[in-house]
TIVO-102447 format. One record per residue (C-alpha): residue in one letter; z, x, y. Coordinates in steps of 0.05 Angstrom, whole numbers, padded with zeros to 5 digits, always signed. Last residue first. Example, Ala and Ser with C-alpha at 12.3 -4.5 7.8 and 13.67 -1.06 7.14 Angstrom:
<sites>
s+00143+00273-00021;a+00156+00246-00090;
</sites>
This chain:
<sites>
x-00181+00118-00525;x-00211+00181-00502;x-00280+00153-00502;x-00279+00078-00495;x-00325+00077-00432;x-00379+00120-00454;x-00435+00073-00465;x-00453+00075-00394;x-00429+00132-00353;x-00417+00114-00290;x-00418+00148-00220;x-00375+00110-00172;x-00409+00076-00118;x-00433+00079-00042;x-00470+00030-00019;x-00467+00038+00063;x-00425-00021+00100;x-00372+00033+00102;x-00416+00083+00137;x-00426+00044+00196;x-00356+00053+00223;x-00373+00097+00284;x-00333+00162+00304;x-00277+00167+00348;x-00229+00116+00297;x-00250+00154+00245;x-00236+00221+00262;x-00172+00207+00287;x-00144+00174+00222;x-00163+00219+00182;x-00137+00272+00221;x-00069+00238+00222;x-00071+00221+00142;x-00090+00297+00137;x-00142+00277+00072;x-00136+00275-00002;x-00174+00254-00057;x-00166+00301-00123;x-00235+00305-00150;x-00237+00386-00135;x-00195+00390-00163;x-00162+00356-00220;x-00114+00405-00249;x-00087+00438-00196;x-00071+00358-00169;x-00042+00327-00220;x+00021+00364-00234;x+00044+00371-00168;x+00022+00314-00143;x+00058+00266-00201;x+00128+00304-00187;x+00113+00280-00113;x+00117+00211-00135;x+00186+00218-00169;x+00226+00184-00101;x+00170+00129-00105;x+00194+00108-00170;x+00140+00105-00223;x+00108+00036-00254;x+00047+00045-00211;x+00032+00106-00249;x-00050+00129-00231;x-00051+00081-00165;x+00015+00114-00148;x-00003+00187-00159;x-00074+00171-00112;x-00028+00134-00058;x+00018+00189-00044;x+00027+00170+00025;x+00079+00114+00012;x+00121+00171-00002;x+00188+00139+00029;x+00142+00126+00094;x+00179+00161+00148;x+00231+00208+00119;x+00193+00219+00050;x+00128+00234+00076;x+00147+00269+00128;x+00185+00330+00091;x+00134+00380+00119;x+00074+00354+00154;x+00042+00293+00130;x-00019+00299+00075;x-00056+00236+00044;x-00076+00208-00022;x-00142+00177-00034;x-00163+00119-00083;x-00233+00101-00109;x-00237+00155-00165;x-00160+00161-00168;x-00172+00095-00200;x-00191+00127-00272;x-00127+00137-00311;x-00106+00059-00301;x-00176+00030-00332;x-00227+00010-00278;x-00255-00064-00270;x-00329-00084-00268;x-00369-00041-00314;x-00429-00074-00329;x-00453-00046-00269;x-00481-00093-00222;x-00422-00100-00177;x-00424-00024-00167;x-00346-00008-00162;x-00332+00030-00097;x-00330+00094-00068;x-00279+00105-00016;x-00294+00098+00054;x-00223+00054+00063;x-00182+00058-00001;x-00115+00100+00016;x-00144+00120+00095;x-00130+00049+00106;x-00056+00047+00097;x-00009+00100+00128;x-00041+00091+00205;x-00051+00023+00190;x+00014+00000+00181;x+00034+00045+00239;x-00002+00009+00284;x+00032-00056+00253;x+00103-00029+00266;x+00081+00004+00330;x+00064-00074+00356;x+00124-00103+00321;x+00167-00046+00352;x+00138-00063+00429;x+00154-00137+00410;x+00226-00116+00417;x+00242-00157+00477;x+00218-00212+00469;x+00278-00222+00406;x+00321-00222+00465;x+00294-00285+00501;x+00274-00318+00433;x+00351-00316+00417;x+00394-00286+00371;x+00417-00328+00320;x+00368-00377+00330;x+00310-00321+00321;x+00348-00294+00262;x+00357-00371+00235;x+00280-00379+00244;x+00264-00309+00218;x+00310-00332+00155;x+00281-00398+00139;x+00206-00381+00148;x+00224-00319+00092;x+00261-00354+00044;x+00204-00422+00054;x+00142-00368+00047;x+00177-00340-00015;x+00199-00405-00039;x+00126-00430-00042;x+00095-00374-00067;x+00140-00374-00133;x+00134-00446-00139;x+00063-00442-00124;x+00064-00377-00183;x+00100-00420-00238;x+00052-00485-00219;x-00009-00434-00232;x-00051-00422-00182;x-00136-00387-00190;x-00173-00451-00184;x-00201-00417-00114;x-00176-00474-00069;x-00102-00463-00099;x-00103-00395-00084;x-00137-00393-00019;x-00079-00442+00007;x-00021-00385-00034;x-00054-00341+00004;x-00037-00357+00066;x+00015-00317+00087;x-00016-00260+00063;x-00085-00255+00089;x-00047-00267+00155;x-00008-00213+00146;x-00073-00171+00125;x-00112-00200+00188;x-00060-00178+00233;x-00062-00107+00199;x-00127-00095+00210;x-00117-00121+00287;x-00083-00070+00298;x-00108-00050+00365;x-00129+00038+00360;x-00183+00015+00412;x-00240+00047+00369;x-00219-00003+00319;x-00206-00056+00352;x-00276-00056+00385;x-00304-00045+00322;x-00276-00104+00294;x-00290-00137+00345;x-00365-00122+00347;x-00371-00153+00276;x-00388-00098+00227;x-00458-00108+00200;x-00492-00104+00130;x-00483-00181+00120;x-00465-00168+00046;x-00432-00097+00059;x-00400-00141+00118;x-00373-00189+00063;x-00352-00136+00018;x-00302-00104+00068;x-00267-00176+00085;x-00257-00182+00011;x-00229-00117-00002;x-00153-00134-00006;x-00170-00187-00048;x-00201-00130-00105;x-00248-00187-00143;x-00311-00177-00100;x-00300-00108-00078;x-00290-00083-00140;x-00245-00003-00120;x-00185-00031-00150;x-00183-00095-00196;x-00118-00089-00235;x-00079-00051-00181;x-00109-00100-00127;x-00092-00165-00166;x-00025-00137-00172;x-00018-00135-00099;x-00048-00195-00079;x+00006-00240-00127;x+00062-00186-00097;x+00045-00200-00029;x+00044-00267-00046;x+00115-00269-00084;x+00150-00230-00027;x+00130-00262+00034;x+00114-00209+00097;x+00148-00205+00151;x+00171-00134+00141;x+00245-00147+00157;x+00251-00209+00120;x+00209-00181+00063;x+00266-00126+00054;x+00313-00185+00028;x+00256-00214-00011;x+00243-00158-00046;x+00318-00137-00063;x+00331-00214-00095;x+00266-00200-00135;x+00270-00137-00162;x+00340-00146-00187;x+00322-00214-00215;x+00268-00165-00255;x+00322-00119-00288;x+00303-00055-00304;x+00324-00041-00228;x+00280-00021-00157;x+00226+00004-00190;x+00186-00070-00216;x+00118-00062-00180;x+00140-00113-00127;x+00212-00083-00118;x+00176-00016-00094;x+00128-00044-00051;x+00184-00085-00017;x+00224-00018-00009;x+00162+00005+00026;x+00163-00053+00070;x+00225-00045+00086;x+00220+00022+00103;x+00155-00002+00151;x+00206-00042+00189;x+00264+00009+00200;x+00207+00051+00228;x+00186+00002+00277;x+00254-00008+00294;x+00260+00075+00303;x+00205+00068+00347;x+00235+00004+00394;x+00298+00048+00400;x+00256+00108+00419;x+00226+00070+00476;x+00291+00040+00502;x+00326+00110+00491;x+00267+00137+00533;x+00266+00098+00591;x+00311+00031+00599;x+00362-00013+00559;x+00419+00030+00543;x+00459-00026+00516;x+00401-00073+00497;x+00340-00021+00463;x+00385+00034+00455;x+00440-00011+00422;x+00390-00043+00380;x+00357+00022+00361;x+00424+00049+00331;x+00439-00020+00297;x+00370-00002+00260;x+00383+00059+00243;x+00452+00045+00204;x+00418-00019+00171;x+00363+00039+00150;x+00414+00086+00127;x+00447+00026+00078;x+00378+00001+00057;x+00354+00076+00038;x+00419+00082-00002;x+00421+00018-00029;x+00346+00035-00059;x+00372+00106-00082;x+00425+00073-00116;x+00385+00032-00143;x+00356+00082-00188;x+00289+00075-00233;x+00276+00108-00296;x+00198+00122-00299;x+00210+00202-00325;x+00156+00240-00322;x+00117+00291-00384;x+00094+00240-00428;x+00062+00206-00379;x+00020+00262-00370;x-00008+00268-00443;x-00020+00191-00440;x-00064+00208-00381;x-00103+00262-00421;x-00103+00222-00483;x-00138+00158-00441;x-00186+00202-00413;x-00191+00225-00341;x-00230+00200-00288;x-00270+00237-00229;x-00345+00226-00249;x-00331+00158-00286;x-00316+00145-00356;x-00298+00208-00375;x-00323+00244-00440;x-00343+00301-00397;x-00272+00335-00403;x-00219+00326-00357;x-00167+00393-00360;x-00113+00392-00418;x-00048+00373-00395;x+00005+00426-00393;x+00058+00439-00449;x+00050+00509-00471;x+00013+00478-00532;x-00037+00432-00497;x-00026+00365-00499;
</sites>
């Protein structure tokens, strides 16, 4: 670190066009604090409880035009804060304490339908293989129509129709995992148990929610599912989608922590946005670069990182983004398009 204690600027002993060193990153850590708070997790729970009731009683007491309609929003919104809180207890930021982690995740997993210990099995398996299409799971449907160079006509269809069918797929991807698991070899009898009970926790509770309630009145808030997994979308594909990837037939296959910004892009929302709606899920380029820090720090991350690493920094108008390529045509993913390497050079800086 350099004496008035900034990090030094990348030098050419990176191991791919946009990385840093190891002593560069280690210079930022040095500089952030990785304590989490759950107070700031209660607090987010607490205000999103209070929301939610508040779109319950638009939805059912008020019942018709726009209270019904911003209701069903703010449920949507209620759902991807759950999911974000999720996120959070996955990578461990919730409380020192993993048992913390867990009992939080699976209580915000009820209200993102998604099962804790898969999501986090996938997830992990994404931070440790990001931007290798054939080991990244979440990139598995990608690398099959690089392989068939085509993009099914639904997909495009949905696509171009703004129907979240994306997101369908990644619930789905979820749910069953712990099946594709087992058939790949890859299961340990710690992680089916772990599956196992997250699938059961989460069955269990959207049965007894739906008994509680009733199918009748649960119909009517599909509207927020349907936002909810528009909105999924929205915040998540511009993160990795059109990014370069890892060339499978580089001896390279899996990129050290300081270099994913290479394959990962952040995102700009207007004003204070990005904490209101999506608790800085947005910030995808700091998180892929310290996983381990509290979403309330991210923006710490940006401001340090980003002077220093443009033009390399990724980052896009998540809405533009967005817009643009859901009126143009999808093509170019199917394209090769890979991260300069430097072979022989991977263990400078380390």
């Amino acid at each position: 670190m350099s004496t008035n204690g900034t990090l030094p600027r990348p030098s050419e002993s990176t191991t791919v066009a946009s990385g840093l060193t190891k002593s560069q990153y280690l210079a930022w850590r040095e500089q952030l604090s990785f304590s989490s708070s759950l107070g700031v997790t209660v607090g987010v729970l607490l205000f999103d409880a209070a929301m939610a009731a508040a779109a319950i009683w638009m939805i059912f007491v008020v019942g018709r035009g726009w209270p019904f309609w911003t209701g069903q929003a703010l449920l949507a919104l209620f759902y991807f804060h759950n999911f974000a809180i999720m996120h959070e207890a996955g990578h461990g930021n919730v409380h020192r304490r993993d048992f913390v982690n867990v009992i939080v995740g699976h209580y915000a997993s009820l209200f993102c339908f998604l099962p804790f210990y898969p999501w986090r099995y996938i997830h992990h398996e994404h931070h440790t293989w990001t931007g290798n299409p054939e080991k990244d799971p979440t990139m598995k449907q990608i690398l099959r129509m690089k392989t068939r160079k085509r993009i099914p006509l639904a997909v495009r269809f949905t696509w171009r129709s703004w129907i979240p069918f994306g997101a369908v797929l990644q619930h789905l991807v979820f749910w069953s995992y712990p099946i594709t698991a087992w058939r790949e070899g890859r299961m340990k009898r710690r992680q089916r148990l772990d599956m196992l009970m997250s699938i059961l926790f989460l069955a269990a509770g959207l049965a007894s929610i739906a008994a509680f309630a009733g199918w009748a009145t649960l119909g009517r808030l599909w509207p927020s599912f349907v936002i909810y997994l528009v909105g999924v979308e929205l915040v998540n594909f511009p993160h990795h989608l059109d990014m370069p990837t890892v060339d499978p037939q580089s001896s390279k296959q899996r990129l050290y922590v300081w270099e994913q910004q290479a394959t990962t892009r952040s995102c700009r929302y207007p004003g204070i946005l990005s904490e209101l709606l999506v608790l800085n899920f947005n910030l995808h380029t700091e998180h892929h670069l310290f996983p381990a820090l509290p979403w309330f720090r991210l923006k710490q991350v940006r401001e340090l990182i980003k002077p220093v690493l443009k033009p390399e920094y990724n980052e896009v108008h998540g809405i533009g983004w967005n817009y643009d390529m859901r009126t143009g045509d999808l093509d170019h993913i199917v394209e090769p398009n890979y991260i300069p390497s430097h072979e022989g050079e991977s263990q400078k800086g380390d």
